[in-house]
C-alpha positions in Angstrom: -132.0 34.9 -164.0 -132.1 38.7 -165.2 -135.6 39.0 -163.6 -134.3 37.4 -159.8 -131.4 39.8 -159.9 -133.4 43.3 -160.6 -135.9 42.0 -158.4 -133.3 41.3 -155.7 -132.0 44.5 -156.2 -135.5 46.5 -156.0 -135.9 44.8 -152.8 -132.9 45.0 -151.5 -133.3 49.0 -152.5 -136.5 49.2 -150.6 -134.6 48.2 -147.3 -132.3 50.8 -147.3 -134.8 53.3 -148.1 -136.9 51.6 -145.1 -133.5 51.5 -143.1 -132.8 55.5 -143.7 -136.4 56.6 -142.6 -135.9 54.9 -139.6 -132.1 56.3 -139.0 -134.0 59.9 -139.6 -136.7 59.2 -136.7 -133.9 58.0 -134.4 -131.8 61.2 -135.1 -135.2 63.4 -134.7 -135.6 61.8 -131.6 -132.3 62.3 -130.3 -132.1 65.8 -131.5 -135.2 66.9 -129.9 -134.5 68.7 -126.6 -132.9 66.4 -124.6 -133.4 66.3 -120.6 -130.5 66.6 -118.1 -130.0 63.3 -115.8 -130.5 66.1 -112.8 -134.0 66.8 -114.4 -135.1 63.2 -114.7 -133.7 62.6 -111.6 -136.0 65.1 -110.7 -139.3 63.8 -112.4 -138.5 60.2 -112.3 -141.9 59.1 -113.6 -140.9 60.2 -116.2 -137.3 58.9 -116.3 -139.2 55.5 -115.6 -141.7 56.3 -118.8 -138.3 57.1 -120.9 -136.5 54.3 -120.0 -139.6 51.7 -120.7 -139.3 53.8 -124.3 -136.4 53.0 -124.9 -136.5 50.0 -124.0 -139.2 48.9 -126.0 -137.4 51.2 -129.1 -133.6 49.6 -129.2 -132.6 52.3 -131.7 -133.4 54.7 -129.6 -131.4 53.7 -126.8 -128.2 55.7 -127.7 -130.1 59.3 -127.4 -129.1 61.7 -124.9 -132.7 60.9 -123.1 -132.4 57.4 -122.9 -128.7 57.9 -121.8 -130.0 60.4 -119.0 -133.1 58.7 -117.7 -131.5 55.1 -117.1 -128.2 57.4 -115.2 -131.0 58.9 -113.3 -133.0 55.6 -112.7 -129.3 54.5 -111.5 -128.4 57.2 -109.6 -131.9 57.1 -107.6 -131.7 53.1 -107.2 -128.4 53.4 -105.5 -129.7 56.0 -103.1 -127.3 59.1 -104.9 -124.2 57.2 -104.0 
């Protein structure tokens, strides 16, 4: 019974640790510099790139460029209106 619990606890440990590096590459991510919704709106290849990115990433889909490229991709989909 002793054994199940540290083991439990060592994994349960390991999870958050696993859970916190991947909080600091989201909040890397987000703090790198992030592009205005004019200038993907601008380069919207690439707003189309970011999007698919974060997409594919769901933490990642609260960052200022994920936020900015799928405005943009809006923006250009409904013709500026």
């Amino acid at each position: 019974m002793k054994k199940s619990v540290v083991t439990s606890m060592s994994i349960l440990a390991l999870a958050l640790a696993g859970l916190a590096m991947f909080n600091s590459s989201v909040a890397s991510e987000s703090s790198e510099d992030a592009k205005s919704v004019a200038w993907y709106v601008a380069n919207i290849q690439e707003a189309r790139q970011q999007n698919q990115a974060c997409y594919n990433t769901p933490g990642l889909q609260s960052t200022p460029n994920c936020v900015n490229a799928l405005h943009a991709l809006e923006i250009s989909f409904k013709g500026g209106n």
